[in-house]
LOTITOR-47422 format. One record per atom (N, C-alpha, C): residue number from 1; residue in three letters; chain; x, y, z. Coordinates in steps of 0.02 Angstrom, whole numbers, plus 50000, padded with zeros to 5 digits. Last residue first. Layout:
BEGIN
> NUM/ALA/A/X/Y/Z
...
This chain:
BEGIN
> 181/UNK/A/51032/49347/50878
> 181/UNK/A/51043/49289/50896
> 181/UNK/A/50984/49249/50926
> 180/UNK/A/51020/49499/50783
> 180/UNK/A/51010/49465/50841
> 180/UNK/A/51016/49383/50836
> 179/UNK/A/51096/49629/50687
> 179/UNK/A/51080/49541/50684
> 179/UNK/A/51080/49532/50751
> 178/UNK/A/51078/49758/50581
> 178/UNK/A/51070/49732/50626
> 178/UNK/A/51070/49651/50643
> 177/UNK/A/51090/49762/50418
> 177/UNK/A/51123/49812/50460
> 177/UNK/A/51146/49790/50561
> 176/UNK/A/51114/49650/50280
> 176/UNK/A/51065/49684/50347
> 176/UNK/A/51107/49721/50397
> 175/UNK/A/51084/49567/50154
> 175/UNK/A/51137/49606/50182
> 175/UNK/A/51079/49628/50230
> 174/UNK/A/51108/49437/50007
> 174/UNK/A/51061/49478/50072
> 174/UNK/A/51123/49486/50133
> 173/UNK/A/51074/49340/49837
> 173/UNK/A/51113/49400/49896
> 173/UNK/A/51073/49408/49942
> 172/UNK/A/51028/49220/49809
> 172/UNK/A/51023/49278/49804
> 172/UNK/A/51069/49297/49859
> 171/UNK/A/51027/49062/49800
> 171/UNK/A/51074/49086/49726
> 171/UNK/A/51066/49162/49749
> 170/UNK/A/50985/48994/49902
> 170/UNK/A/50949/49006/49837
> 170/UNK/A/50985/49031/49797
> 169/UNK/A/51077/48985/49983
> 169/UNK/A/51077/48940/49938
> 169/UNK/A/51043/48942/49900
> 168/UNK/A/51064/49141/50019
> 168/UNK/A/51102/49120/50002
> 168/UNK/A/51129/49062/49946
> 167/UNK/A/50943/49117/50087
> 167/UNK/A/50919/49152/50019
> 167/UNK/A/51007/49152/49995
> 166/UNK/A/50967/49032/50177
> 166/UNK/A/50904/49000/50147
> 166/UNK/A/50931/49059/50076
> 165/UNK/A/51037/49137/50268
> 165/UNK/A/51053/49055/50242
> 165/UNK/A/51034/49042/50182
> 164/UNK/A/50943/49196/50303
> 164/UNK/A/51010/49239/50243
> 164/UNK/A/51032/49158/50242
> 163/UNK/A/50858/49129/50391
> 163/UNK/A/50829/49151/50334
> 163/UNK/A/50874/49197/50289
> 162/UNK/A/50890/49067/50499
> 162/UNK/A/50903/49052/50440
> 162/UNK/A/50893/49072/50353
> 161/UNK/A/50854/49081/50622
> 161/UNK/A/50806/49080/50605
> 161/UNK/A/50828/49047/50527
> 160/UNK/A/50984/49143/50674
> 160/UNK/A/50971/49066/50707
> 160/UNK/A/50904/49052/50667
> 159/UNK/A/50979/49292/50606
> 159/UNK/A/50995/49226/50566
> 159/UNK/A/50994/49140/50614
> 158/UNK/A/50879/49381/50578
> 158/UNK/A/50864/49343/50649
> 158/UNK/A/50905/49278/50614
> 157/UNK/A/50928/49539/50529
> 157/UNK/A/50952/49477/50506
> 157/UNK/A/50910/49438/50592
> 156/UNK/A/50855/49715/50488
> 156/UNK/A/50863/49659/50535
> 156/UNK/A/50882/49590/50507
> 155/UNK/A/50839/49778/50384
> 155/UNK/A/50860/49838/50433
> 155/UNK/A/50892/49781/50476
> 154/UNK/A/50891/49717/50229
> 154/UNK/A/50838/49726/50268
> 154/UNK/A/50884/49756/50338
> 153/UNK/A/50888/49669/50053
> 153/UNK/A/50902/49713/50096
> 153/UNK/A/50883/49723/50155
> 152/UNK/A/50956/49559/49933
> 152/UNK/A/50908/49580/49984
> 152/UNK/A/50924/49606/50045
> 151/UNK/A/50980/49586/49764
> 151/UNK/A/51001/49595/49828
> 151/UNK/A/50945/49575/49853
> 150/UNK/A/51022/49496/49611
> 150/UNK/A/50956/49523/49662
> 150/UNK/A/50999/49525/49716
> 149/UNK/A/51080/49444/49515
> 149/UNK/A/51080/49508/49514
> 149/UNK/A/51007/49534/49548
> 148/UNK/A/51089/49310/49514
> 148/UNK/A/51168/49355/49549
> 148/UNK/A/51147/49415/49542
> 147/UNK/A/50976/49259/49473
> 147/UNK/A/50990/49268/49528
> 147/UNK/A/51041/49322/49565
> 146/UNK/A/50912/49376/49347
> 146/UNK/A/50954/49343/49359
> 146/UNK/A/50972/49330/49446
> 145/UNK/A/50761/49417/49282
> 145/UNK/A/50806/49464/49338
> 145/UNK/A/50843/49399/49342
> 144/UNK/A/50651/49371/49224
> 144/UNK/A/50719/49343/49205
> 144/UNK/A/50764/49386/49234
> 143/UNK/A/50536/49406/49287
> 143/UNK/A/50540/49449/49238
> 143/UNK/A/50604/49438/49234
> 142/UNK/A/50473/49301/49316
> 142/UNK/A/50432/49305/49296
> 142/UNK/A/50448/49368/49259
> 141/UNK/A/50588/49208/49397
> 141/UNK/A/50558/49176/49361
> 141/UNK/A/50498/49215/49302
> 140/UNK/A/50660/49327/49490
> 140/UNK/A/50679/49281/49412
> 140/UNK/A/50651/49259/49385
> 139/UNK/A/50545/49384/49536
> 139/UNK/A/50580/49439/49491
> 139/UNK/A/50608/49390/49454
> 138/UNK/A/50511/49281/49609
> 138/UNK/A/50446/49312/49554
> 138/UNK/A/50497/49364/49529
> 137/UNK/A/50616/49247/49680
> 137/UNK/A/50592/49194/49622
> 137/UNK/A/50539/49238/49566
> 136/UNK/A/50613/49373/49769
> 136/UNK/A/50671/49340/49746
> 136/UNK/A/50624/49298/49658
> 135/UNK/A/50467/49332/49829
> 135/UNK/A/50509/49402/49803
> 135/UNK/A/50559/49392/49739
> 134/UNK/A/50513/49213/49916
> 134/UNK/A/50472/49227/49858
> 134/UNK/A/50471/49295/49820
> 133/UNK/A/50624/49280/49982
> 133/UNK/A/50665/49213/49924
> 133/UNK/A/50597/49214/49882
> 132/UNK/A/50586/49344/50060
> 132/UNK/A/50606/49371/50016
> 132/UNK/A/50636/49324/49978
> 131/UNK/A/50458/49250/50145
> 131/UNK/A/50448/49305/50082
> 131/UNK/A/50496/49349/50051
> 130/UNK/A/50569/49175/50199
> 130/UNK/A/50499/49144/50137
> 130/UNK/A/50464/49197/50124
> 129/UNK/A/50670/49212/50293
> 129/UNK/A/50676/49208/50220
> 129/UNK/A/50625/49208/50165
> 128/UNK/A/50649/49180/50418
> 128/UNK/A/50663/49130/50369
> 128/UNK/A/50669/49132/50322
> 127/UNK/A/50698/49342/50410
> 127/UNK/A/50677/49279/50485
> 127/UNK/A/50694/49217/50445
> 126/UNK/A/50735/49495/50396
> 126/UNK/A/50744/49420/50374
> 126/UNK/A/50750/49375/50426
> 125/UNK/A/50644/49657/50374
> 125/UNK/A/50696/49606/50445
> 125/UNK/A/50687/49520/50402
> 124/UNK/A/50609/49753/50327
> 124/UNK/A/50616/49760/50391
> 124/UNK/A/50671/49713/50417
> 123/UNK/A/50667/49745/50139
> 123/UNK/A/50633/49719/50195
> 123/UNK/A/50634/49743/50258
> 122/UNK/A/50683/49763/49986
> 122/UNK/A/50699/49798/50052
> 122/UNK/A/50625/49744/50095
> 121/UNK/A/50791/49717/49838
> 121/UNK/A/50730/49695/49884
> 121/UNK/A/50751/49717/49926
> 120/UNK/A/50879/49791/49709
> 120/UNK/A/50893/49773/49772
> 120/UNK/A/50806/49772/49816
> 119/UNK/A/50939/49713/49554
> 119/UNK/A/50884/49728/49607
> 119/UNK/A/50900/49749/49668
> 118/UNK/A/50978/49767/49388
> 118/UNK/A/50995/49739/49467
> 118/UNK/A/50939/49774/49530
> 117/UNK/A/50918/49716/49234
> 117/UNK/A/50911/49754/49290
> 117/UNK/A/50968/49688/49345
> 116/UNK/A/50929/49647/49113
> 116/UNK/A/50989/49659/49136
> 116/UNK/A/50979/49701/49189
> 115/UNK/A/50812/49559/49100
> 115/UNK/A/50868/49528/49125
> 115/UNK/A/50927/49560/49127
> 114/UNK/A/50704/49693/49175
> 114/UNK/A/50720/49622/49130
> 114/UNK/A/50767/49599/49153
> 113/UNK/A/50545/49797/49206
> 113/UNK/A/50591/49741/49240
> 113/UNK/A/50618/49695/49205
> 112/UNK/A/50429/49874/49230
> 112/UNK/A/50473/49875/49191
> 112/UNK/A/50537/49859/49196
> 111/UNK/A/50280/49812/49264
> 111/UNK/A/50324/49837/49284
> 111/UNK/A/50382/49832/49240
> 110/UNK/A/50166/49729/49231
> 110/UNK/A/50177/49783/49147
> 110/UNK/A/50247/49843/49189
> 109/UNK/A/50108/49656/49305
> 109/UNK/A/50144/49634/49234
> 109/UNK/A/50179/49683/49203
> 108/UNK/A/50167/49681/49476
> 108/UNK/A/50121/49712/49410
> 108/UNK/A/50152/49695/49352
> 107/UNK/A/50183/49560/49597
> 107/UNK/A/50219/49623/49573
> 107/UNK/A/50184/49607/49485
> 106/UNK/A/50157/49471/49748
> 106/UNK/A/50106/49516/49704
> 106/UNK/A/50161/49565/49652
> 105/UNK/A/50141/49342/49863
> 105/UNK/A/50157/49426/49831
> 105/UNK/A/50157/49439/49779
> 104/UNK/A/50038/49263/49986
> 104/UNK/A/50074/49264/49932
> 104/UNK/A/50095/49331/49925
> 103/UNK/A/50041/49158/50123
> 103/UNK/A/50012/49212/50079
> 103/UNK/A/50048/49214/50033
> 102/UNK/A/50019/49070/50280
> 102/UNK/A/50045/49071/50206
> 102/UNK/A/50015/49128/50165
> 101/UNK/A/50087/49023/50447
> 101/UNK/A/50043/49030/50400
> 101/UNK/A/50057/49065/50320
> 100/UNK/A/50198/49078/50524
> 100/UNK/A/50143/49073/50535
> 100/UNK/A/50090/49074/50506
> 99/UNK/A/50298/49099/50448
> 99/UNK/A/50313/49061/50505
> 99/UNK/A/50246/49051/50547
> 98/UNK/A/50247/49070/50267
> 98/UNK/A/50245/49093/50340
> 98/UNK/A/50280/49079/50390
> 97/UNK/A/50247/49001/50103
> 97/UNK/A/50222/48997/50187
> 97/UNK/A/50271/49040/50221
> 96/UNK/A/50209/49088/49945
> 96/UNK/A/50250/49050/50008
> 96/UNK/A/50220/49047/50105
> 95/UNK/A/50155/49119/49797
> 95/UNK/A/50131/49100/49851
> 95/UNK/A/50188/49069/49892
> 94/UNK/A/50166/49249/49685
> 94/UNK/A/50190/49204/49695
> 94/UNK/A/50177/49181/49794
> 93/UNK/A/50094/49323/49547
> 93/UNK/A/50104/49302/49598
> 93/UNK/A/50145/49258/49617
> 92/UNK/A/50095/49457/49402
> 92/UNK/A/50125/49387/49438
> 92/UNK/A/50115/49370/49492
> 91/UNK/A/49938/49556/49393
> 91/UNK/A/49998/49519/49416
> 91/UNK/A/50014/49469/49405
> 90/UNK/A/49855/49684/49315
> 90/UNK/A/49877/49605/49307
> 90/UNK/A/49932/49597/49348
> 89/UNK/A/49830/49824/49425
> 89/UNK/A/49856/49816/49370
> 89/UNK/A/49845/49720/49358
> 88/UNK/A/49824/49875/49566
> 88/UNK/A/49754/49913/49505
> 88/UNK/A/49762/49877/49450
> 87/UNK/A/49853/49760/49701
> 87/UNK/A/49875/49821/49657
> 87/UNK/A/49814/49817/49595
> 86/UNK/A/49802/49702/49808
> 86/UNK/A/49809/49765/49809
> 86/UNK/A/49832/49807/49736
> 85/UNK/A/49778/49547/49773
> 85/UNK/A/49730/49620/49760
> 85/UNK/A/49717/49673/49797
> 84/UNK/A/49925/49499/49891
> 84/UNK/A/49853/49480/49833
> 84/UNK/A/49788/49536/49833
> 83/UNK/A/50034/49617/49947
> 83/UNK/A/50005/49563/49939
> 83/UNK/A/49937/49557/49919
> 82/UNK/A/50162/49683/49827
> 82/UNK/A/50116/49679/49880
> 82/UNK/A/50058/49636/49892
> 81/UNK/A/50302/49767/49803
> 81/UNK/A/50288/49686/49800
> 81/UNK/A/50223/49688/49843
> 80/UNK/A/50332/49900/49687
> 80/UNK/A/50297/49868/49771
> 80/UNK/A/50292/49785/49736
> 79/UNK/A/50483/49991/49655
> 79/UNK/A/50443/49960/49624
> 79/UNK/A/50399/49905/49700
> 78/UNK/A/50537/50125/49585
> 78/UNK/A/50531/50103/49640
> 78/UNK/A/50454/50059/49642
> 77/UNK/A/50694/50191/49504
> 77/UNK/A/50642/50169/49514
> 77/UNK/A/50618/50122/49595
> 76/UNK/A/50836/50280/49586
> 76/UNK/A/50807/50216/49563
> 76/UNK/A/50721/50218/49556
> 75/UNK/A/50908/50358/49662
> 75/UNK/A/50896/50399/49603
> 75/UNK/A/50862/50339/49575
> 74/UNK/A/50958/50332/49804
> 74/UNK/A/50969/50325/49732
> 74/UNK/A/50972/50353/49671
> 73/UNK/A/50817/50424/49853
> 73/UNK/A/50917/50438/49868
> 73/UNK/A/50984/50408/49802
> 72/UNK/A/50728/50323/49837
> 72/UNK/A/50748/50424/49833
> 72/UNK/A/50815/50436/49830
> 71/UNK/A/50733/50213/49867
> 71/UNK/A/50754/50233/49805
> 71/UNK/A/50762/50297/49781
> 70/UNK/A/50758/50264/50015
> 70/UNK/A/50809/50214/49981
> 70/UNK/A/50823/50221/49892
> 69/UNK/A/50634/50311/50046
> 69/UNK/A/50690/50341/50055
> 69/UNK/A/50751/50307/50017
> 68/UNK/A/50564/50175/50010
> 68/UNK/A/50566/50239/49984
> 68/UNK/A/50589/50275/49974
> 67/UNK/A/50612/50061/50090
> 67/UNK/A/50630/50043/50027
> 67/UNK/A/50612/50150/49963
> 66/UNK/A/50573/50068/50221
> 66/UNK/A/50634/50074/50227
> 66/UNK/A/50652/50103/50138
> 65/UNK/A/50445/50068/50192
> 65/UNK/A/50458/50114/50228
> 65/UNK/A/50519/50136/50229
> 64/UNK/A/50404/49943/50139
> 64/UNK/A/50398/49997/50107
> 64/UNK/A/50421/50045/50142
> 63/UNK/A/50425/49845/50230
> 63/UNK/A/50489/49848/50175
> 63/UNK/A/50475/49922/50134
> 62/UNK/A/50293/49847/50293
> 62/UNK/A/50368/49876/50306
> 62/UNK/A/50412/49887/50265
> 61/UNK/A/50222/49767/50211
> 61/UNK/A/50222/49812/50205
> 61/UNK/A/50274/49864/50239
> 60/UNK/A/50298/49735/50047
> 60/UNK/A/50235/49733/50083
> 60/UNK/A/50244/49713/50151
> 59/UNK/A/50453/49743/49991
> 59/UNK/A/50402/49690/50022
> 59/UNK/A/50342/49714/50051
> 58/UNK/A/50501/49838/49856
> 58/UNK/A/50474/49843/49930
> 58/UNK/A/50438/49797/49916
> 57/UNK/A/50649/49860/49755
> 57/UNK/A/50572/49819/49741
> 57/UNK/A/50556/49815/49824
> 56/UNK/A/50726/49966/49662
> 56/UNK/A/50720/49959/49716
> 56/UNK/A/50646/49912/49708
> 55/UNK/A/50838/49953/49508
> 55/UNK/A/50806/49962/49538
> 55/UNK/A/50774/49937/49632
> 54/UNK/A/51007/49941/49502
> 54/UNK/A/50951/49991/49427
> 54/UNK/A/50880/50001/49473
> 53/UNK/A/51139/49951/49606
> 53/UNK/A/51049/49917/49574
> 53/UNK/A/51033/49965/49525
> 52/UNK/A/51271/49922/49627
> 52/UNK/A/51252/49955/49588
> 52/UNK/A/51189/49937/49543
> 51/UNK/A/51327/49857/49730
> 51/UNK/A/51282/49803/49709
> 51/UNK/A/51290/49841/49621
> 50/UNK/A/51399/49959/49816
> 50/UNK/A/51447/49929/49784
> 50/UNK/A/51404/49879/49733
> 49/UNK/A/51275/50025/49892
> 49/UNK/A/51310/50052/49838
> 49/UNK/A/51350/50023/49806
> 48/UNK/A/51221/49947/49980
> 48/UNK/A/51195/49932/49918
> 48/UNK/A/51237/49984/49857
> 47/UNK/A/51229/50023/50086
> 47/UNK/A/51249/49943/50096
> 47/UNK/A/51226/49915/50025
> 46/UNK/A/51185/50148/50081
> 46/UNK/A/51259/50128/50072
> 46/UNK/A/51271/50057/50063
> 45/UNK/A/51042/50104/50119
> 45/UNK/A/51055/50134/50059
> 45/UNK/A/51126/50120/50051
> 44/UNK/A/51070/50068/50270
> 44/UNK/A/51024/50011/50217
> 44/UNK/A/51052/50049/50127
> 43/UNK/A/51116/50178/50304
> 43/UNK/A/51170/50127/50313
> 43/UNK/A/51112/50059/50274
> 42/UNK/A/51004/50272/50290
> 42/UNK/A/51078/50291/50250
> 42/UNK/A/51112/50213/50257
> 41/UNK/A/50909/50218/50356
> 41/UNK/A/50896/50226/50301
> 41/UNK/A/50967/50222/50283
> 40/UNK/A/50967/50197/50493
> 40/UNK/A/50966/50168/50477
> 40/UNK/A/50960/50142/50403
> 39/UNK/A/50995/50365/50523
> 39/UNK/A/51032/50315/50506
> 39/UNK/A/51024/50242/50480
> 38/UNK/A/50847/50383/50513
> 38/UNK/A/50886/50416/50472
> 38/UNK/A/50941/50371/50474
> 37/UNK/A/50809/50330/50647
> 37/UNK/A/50770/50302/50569
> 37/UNK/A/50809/50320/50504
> 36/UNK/A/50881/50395/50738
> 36/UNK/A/50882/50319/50708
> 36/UNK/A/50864/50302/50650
> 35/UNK/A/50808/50513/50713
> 35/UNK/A/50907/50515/50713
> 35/UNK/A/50910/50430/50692
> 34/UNK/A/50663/50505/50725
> 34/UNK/A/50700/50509/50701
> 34/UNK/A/50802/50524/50657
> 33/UNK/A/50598/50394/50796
> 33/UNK/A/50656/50420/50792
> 33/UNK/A/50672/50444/50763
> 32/UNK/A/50479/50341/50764
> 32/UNK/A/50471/50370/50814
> 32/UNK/A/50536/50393/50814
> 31/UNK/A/50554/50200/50703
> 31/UNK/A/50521/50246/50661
> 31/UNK/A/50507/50314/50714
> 30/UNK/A/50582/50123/50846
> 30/UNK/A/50665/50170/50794
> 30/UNK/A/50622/50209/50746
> 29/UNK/A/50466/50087/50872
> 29/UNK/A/50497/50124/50906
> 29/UNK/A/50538/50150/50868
> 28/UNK/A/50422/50010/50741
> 28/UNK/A/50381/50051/50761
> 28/UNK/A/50439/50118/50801
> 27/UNK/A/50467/49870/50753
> 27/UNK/A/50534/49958/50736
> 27/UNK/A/50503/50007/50730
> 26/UNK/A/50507/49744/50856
> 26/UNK/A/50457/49807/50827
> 26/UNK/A/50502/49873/50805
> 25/UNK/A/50523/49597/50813
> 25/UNK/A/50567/49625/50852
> 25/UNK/A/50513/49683/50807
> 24/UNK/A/50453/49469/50925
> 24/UNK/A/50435/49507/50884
> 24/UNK/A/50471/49559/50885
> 23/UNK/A/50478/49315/50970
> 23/UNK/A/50499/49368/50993
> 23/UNK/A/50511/49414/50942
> 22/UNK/A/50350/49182/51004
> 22/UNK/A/50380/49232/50948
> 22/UNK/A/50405/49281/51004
> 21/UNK/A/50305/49102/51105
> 21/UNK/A/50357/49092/51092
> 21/UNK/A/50391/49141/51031
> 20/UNK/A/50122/49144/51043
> 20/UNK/A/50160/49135/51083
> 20/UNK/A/50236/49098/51080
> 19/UNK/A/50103/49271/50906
> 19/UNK/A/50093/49190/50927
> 19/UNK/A/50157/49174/50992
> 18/UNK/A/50191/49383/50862
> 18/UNK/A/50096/49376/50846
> 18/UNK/A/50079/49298/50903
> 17/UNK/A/50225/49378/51011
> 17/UNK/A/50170/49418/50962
> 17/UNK/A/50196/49403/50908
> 16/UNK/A/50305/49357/51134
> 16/UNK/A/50229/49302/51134
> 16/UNK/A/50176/49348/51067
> 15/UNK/A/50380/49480/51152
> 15/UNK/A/50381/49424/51189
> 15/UNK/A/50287/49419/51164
> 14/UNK/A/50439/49622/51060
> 14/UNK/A/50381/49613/51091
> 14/UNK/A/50370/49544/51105
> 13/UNK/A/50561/49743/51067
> 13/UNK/A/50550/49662/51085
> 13/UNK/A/50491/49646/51100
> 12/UNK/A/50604/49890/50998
> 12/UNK/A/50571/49845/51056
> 12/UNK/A/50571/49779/51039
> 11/UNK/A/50733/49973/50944
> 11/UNK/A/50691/49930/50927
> 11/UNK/A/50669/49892/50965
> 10/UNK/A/50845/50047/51007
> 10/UNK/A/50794/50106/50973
> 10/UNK/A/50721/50045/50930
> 9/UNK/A/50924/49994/51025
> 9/UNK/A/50909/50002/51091
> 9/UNK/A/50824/50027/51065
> 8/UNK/A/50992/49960/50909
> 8/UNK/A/50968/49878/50936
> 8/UNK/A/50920/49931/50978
> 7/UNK/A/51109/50032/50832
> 7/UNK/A/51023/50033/50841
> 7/UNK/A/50969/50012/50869
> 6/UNK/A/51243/50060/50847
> 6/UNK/A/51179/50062/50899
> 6/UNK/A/51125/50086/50881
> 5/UNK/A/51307/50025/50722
> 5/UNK/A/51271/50096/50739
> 5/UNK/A/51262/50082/50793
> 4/UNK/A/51325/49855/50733
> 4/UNK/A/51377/49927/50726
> 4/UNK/A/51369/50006/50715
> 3/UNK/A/51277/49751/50807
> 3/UNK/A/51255/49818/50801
> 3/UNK/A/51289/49864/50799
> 2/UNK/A/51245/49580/50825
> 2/UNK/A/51294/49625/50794
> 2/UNK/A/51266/49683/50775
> 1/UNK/A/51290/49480/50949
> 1/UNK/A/51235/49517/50918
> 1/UNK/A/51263/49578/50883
């Protein structure tokens, strides 16, 4: 289990949530931290300095938390992926399943996004992947962001789950600070 800060202690385990046999990992607790939350921001932000993104795109809705501080620090735009009629503007969508069911995400036509941006997508945590590979596809397919030039970012990897697998053979990047087994 790979935790090269010690952060693991500073994130609860919630057994049988949302749905029984889930082991929900909560960062509620490490937010309540702040020495954690701070490191974790800096070592999600550094882990993207060699990518050299033009911009930051947050998953709905955690991903927003990590993904703020992130583009602050940067110096990057900062752009929301969020889900169906939240945002004021026309969207692209794009619909994927769940580990528990299906929704879609959401990013604004008139965001200012092409084919020579680099991305980096923030997330909490990569389980299977199916909302940052949809993420992923609505920046290529709908604003020609190039695969090789999307990160994905997240505080947590559950890779027996597969989900840096999955966005691997998709053609995208993804990096994470933490990985449980």
């Amino acid at each position: 289990m790979s935790d090269p800060l010690g952060l693991k202690p500073s994130i609860r385990t919630v057994d049988g949530y949302p749905i029984p046999g889930v082991k929900f990992r909560d960062i509620t607790s490490l937010l309540e931290m702040p020495s954690a939350f701070a490191t974790a921001c800096k070592a999600m932000t550094d882990g993207c300095d060699d990518f050299n993104p033009t911009a930051v795109v947050a998953i709905e809705s955690r991903g927003f938390i990590f993904a703020a501080p992130m583009a602050k620090e940067l110096g990057l735009p900062f752009v929301l992926a969020r889900k169906p009629g939240k945002l004021p503007n026309p969207a692209f969508a794009r619909s994927f399943e769940l580990e528990y069911g299906s929704t879609a995400l959401e990013i604004q036509k008139n965001t200012a996004l092409g084919s020579q941006d680099r991305i980096v997508i923030v997330d909490d945590l990569i389980a299977t992947g199916g909302t940052a590979i949809a993420c992923a596809d609505l920046l290529n397919e709908h604003f020609g962001v190039p695969a090789e030039n999307i990160l994905v970012v997240a505080l947590i990897d559950l890779p027996s789950l597969g989900g840096s697998a999955a966005l691997h053979k998709a053609g995208y990047q993804a990096r994470s600070i933490i990985a449980y087994d």
